[in-house]
C-alpha positions as CSV (number, residue, x, y, z in Angstrom):
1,X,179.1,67.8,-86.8
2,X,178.9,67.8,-90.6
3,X,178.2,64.5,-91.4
4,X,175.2,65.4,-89.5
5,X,173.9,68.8,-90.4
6,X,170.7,68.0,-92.2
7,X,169.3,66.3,-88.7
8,X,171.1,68.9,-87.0
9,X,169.1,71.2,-88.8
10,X,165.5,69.7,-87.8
11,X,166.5,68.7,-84.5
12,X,168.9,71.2,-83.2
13,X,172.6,69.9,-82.9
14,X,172.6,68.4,-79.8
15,X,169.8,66.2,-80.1
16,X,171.3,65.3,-83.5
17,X,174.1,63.8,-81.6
18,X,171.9,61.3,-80.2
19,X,171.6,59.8,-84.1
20,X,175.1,57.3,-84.3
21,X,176.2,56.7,-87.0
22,X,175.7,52.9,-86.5
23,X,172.2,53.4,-84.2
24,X,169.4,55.6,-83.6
25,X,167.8,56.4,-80.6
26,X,165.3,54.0,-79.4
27,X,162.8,56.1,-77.7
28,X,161.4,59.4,-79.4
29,X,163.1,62.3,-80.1
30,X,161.2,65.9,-80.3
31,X,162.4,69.5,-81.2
32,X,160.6,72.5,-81.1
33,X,161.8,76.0,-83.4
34,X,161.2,78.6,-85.8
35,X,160.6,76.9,-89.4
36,X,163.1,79.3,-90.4
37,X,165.4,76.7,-89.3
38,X,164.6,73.4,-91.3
39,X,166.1,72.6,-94.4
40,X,165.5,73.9,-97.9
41,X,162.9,71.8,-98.9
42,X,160.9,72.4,-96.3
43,X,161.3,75.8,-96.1
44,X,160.7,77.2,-99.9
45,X,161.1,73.8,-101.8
46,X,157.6,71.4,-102.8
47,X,157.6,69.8,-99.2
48,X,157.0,73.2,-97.9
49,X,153.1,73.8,-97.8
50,X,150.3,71.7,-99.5
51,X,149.3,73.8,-101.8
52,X,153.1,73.7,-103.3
53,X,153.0,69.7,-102.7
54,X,149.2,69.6,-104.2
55,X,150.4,71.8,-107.6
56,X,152.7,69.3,-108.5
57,X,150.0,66.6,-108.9
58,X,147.4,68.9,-110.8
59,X,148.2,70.7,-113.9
60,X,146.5,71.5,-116.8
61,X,143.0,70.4,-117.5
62,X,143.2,68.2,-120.7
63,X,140.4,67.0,-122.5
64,X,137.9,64.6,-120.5
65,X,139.0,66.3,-117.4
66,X,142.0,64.3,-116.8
67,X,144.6,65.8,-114.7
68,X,148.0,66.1,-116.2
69,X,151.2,66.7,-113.9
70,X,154.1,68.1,-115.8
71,X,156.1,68.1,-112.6
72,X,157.5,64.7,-112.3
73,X,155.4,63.4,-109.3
74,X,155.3,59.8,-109.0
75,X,153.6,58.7,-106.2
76,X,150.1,57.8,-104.9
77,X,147.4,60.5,-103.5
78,X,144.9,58.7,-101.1
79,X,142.0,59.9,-98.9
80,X,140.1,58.9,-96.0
81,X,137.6,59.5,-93.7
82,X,137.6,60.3,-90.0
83,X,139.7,58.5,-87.6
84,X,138.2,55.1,-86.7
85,X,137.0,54.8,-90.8
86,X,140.3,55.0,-92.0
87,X,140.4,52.8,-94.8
88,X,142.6,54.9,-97.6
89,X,141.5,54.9,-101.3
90,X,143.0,55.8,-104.3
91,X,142.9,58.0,-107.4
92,X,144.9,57.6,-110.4
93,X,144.7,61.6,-111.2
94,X,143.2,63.2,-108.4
95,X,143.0,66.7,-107.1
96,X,144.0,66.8,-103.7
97,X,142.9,70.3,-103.2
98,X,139.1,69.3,-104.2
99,X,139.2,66.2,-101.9
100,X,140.9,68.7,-99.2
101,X,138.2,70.7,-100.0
102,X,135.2,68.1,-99.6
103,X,136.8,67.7,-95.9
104,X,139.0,64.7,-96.7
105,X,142.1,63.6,-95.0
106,X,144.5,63.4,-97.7
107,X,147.9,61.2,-97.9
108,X,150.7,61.5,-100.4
109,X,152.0,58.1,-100.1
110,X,155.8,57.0,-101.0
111,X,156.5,60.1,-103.7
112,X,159.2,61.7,-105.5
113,X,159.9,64.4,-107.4
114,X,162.4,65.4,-109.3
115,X,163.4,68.9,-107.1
116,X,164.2,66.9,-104.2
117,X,166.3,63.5,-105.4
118,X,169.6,65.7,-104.7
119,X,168.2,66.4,-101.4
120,X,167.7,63.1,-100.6
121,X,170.9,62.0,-102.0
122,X,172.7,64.3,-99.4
123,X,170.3,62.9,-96.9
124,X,170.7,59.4,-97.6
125,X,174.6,59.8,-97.8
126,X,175.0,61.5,-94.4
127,X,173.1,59.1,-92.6
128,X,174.3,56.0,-94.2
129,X,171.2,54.6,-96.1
130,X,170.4,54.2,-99.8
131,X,168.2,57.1,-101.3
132,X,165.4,54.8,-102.3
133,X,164.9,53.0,-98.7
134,X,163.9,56.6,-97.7
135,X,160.2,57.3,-98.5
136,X,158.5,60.2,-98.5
137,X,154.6,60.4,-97.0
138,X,152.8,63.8,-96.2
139,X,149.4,64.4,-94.5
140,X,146.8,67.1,-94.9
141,X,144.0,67.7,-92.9
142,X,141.2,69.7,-93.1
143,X,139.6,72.6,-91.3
144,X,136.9,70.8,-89.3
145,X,135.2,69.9,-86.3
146,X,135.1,66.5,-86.8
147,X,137.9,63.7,-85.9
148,X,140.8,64.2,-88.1
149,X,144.1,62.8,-87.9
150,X,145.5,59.1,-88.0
151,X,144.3,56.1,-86.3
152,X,146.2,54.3,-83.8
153,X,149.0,52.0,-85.4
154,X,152.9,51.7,-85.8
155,X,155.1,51.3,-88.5
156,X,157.7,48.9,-89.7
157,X,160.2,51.7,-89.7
158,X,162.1,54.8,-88.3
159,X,159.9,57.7,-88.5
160,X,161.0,61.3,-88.8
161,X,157.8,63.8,-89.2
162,X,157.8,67.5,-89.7
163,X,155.0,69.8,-88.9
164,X,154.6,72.5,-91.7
165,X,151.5,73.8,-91.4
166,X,148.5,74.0,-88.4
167,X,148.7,72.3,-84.7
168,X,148.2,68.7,-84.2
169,X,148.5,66.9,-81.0
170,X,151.0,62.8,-81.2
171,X,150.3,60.9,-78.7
172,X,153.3,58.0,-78.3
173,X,153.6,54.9,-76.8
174,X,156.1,52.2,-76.8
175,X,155.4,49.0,-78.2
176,X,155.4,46.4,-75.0
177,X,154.5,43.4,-77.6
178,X,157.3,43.3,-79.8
179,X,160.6,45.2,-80.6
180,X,162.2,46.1,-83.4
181,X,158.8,44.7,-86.3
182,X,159.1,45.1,-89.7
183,X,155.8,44.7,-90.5
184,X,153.0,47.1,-89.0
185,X,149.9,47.3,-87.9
186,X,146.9,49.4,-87.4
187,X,145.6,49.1,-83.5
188,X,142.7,46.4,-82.8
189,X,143.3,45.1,-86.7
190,X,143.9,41.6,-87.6
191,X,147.7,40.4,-87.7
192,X,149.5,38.4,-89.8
193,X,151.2,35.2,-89.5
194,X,154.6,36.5,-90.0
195,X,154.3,39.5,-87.4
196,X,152.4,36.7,-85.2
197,X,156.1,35.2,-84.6
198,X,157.3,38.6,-83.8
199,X,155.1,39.1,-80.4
200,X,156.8,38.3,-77.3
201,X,153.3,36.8,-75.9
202,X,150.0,37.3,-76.4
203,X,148.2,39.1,-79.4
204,X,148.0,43.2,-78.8
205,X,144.1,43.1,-78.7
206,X,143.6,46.3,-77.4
207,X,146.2,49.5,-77.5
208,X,148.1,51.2,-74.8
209,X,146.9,52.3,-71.7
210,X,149.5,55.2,-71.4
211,X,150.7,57.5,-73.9
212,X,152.8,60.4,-73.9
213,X,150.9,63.8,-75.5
214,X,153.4,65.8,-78.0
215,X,151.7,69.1,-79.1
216,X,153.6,70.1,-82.8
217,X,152.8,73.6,-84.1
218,X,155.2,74.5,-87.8
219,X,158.3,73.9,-87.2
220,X,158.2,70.9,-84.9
221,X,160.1,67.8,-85.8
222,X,159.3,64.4,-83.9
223,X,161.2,61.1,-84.8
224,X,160.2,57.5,-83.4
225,X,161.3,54.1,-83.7
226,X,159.6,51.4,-85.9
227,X,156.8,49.4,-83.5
228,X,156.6,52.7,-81.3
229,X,152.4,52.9,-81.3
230,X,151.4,56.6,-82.8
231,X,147.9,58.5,-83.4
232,X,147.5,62.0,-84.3
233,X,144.4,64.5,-83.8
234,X,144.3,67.9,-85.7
235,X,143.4,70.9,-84.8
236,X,142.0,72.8,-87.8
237,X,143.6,72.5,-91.0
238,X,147.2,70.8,-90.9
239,X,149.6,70.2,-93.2
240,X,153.1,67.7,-92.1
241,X,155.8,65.6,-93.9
242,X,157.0,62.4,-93.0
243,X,160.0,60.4,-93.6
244,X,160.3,56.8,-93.2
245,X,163.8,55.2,-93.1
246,X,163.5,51.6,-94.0
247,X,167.2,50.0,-93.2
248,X,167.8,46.7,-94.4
249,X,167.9,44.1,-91.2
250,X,170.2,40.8,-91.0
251,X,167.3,38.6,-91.7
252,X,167.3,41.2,-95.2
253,X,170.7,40.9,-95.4
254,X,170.8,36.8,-94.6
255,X,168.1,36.1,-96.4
256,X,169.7,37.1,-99.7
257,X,173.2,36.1,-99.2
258,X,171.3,32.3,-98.1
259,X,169.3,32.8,-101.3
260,X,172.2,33.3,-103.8
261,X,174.3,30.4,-102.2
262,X,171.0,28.1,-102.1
263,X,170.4,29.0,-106.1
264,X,174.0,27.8,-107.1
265,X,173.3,24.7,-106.4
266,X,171.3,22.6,-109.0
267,X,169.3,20.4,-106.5
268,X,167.9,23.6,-104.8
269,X,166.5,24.5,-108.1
270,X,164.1,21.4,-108.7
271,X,160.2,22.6,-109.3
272,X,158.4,20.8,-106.5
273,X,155.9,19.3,-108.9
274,X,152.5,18.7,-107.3
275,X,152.9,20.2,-104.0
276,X,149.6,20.5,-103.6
277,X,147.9,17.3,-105.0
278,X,147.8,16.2,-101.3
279,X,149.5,13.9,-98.7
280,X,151.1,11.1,-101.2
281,X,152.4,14.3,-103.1
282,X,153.7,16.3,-99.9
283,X,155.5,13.4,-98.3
284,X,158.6,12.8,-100.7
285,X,158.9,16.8,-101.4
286,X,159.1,17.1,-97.3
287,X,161.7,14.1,-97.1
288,X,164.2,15.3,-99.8
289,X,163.7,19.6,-98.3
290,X,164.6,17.9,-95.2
291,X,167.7,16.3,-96.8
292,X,168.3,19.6,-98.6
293,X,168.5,21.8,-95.2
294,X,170.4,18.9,-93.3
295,X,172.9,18.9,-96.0
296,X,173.3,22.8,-95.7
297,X,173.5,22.8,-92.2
298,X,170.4,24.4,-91.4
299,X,169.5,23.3,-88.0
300,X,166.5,20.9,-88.3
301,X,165.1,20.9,-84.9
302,X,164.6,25.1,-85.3
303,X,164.0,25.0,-88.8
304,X,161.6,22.2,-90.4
305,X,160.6,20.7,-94.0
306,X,157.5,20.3,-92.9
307,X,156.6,23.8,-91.6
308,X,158.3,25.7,-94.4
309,X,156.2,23.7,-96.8
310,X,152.9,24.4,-94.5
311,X,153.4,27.4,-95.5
312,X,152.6,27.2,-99.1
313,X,149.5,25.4,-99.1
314,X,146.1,26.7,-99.5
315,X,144.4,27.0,-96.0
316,X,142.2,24.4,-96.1
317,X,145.1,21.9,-96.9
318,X,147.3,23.3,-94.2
319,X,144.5,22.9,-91.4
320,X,144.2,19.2,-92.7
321,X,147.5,18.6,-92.6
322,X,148.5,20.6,-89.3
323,X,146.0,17.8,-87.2
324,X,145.0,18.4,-83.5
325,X,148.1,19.7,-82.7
326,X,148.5,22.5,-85.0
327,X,148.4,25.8,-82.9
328,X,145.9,28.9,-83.6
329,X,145.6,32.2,-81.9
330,X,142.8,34.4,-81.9
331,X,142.8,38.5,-83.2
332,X,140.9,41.5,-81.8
333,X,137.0,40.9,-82.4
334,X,134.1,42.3,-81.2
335,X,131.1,39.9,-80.4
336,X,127.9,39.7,-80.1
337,X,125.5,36.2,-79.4
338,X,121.8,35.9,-79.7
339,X,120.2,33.2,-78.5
340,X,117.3,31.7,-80.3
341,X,114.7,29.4,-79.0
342,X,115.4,26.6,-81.4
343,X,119.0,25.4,-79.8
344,X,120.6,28.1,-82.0
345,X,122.4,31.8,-81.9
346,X,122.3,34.5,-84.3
347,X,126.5,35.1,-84.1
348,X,127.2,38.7,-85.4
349,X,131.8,38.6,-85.8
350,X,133.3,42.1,-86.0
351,X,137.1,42.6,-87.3
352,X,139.4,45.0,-88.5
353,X,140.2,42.8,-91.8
354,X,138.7,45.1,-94.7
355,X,136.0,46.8,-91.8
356,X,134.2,43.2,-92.1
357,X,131.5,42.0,-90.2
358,X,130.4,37.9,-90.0
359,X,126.5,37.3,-88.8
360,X,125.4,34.0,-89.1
361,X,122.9,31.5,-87.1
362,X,124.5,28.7,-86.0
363,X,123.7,25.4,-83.2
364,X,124.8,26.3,-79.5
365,X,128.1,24.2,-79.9
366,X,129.2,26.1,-82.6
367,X,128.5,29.5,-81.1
368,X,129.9,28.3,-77.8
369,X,132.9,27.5,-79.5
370,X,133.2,30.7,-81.9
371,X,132.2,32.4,-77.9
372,X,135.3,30.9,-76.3
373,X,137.8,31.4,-79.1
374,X,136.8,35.0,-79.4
375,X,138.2,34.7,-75.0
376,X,141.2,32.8,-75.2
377,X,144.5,35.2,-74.5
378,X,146.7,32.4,-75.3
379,X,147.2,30.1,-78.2
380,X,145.8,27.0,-78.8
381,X,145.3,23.6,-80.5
382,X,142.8,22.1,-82.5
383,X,142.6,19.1,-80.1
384,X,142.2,22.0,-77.0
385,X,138.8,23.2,-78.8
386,X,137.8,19.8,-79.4
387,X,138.4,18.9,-75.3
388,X,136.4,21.3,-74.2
389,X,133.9,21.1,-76.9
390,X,133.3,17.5,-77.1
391,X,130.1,17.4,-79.0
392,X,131.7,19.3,-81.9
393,X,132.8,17.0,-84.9
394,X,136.4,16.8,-86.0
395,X,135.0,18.2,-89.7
396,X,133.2,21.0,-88.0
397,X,136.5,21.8,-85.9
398,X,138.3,22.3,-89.4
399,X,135.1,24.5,-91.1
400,X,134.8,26.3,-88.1
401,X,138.6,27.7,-88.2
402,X,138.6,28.1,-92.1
403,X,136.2,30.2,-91.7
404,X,137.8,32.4,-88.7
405,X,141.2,32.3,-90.2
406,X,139.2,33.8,-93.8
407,X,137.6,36.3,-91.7
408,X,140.7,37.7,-89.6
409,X,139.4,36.4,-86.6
410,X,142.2,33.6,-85.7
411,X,145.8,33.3,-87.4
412,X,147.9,30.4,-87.4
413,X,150.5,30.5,-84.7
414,X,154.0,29.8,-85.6
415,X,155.9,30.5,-82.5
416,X,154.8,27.4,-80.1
417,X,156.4,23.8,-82.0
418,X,159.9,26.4,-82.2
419,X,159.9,27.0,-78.4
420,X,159.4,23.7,-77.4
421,X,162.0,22.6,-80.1
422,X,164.3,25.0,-78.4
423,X,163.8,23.9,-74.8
424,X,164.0,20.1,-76.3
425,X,167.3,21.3,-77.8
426,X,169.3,23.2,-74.1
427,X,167.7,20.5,-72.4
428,X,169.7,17.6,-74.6
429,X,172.4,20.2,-74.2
């Protein structure tokens, strides 16, 4: 099939036939065969080992020391350490032979170079995308004996990843929690409000139980969908190439077209002076947004004033405001309690947000409440913690979860008020 010969070319041509032109395949997808096979680039072009890839980042030395590339690479270099430490830095001019050398990982993120735009061009035009929503990422490994690879996490996008150089072992999973995310996530890390709404249930606090094994020597091609859970482990040095396809979704598409319609319109363009002065100031600007949406026909008992303005407040402001019955959930966390003799606990907190770690000595109630949060599967409500924590003050209620929410421990929950909207709404129906 012409219109499909580059995929045909990394995945053989009749596993290219499951690609439609109007949908990809929504389980993984993995070809095995002779590197002699894949296209240009990655065969004698700069995708085609690291040391071609690494040359055009360093060039000549020029004075200070400072790296020069006279290739056109534009792009970020990052390293990290072994899996479960995988925090990626940056360099503005690095060297990623030297940090391959020092037994880094090292990551080209989201590059381009010159020699491949008309590559990606034919790409982009036989699959239907625009050039720049594909993204280019490569991975290099060294040769040790410690962990190396990728931690557990998915992505918000279609993956298609080459193996070039050395073996390394994928192990896939689906994603039981949401389908179809656009935003991802790294296993056991905190999540964010947005990709809260996305989860069908409860919070993924811990990863998958089963996972399918894929061994990729050079020459292996494997392609997933976004939210399919991923981790790789190396074996010796390994070199691979990854593209990420990030089509535009009808909330992308919606969202703009609503945004170009809302801005024509002069009322839609008023500052909302003094949002966050408080109550007095939030009131009127929540009254006439309400009119605004009505008047638009957005559908009021989905979509409210009041949340979307929730939204833009500092924390602090938005737990005031949201009362007893604003919703919470708690994220992955790892806890340990001390008890001390003096009606007190040495608390020590543990999430993935930024690797941080909370240790403070706090009365019982607290801990007891911080110990039962840290539990809970489901959502729940400021006035739930206050039920079953009586003694705790309404103030110390509202501290408490500022300071969870800061840490990554608990997120705001955006999905419960909509649901019971919704049943309100086929139940009137």
């Amino acid at each position: 099939m012409p219109a499909l010969r580059i995929l045909a070319a990394l995945f053989g041509p009749r596993k290219a036939r499951l690609f439609r032109p109007t949908s990809w395949p929504a389980s993984p997808v993995v070809h095995h065969g002779p590197r002699a096979r894949l296209p240009a680039p990655f065969r004698e072009g700069d995708l085609s080992s690291f040391v071609r890839l690494a040359a055009t980042v360093e060039g000549e030395a020029e004075a200070g020391g400072t790296l020069a590339s006279t290739s056109g690479f534009r792009g970020d270099v990052l390293f990290a350490g072994s899996r479960g430490s995988q925090r990626a830095s940056s360099l503005r001019t690095p060297s990623p032979s030297r940090l391959l050398q020092a037994g880094l990982n090292v990551q080209f993120s989201e590059f381009r170079l010159p020699s491949l735009d008309g590559w990606l061009e034919e790409l982009a035009r036989q699959v239907g995308i625009d050039s720049a929503a594909i993204r280019l990422y490569a991975f290099a490994a060294p040769n040790s004996r410690s962990r190396q690879g990728t931690d557990i996490h998915w992505d918000p996008n279609e993956v298609i990843h080459v193996q070039l150089e050395g073996t390394k072992t994928m192990r896939l999973a689906p994603n039981v929690w949401v389908s179809n995310p656009d935003i991802g996530a790294l296993g056991g890390d905190s999540y964010p409000e947005d990709l809260v709404g996305q989860f069908r249930g409860e919070v993924p606090k811990r990863p998958p139980r089963k996972w399918r094994d894929v061994r990729l020597t050079p020459g292996s091609v494997v392609y997933f969908p976004r939210g399919y859970w991923h981790q790789t482990t190396t074996e010796g040095a390994s070199f691979g190439v990854t593209l990420g396809f990030y089509w535009p979704t009808p909330t992308d598409v919606t969202i703009d077209y609503l945004r170009s319609r809302m801005r024509q319109r002069a009322e839609w363009r008023v500052p909302l002076f003094g949002l966050r002065r408080g109550a007095s100031a939030h009131a009127p600007h929540e009254a006439r947004l309400a009119s605004l949406m009505e008047r638009f026909g957005l559908p009021h008992d989905e979509l409210t004033a009041g949340e979307a303005l929730a939204r833009t407040l500092p924390r602090a402001q938005r737990l005031a405001r949201d009362g007893g019955a604003g919703r919470y959930v708690g994220m992955p966390v790892s806890l340990v309690r001390r008890r001390r003799p003096s009606a007190k606990s040495l608390v020590r907190l543990g999430t993935n947000k930024d690797h941080d770690t909370l240790e403070i000595e706090v009365p019982n109630v607290i801990a007891d409440a911080i110990e039962w949060i840290a539990r809970q599967r489901a959502s729940f409500t400021r006035g739930d913690l206050a039920r079953i924590h009586p003694a705790l003050e309404d103030r110390a209620v509202v501290e408490l979860l500022d300071l969870l929410i800061e840490i990554g421990a608990v997120q705001f929950e955006p999905r419960k008020p909509f649901e019971r909207q919704l049943k309100a709404r086929r139940s009137r129906s």
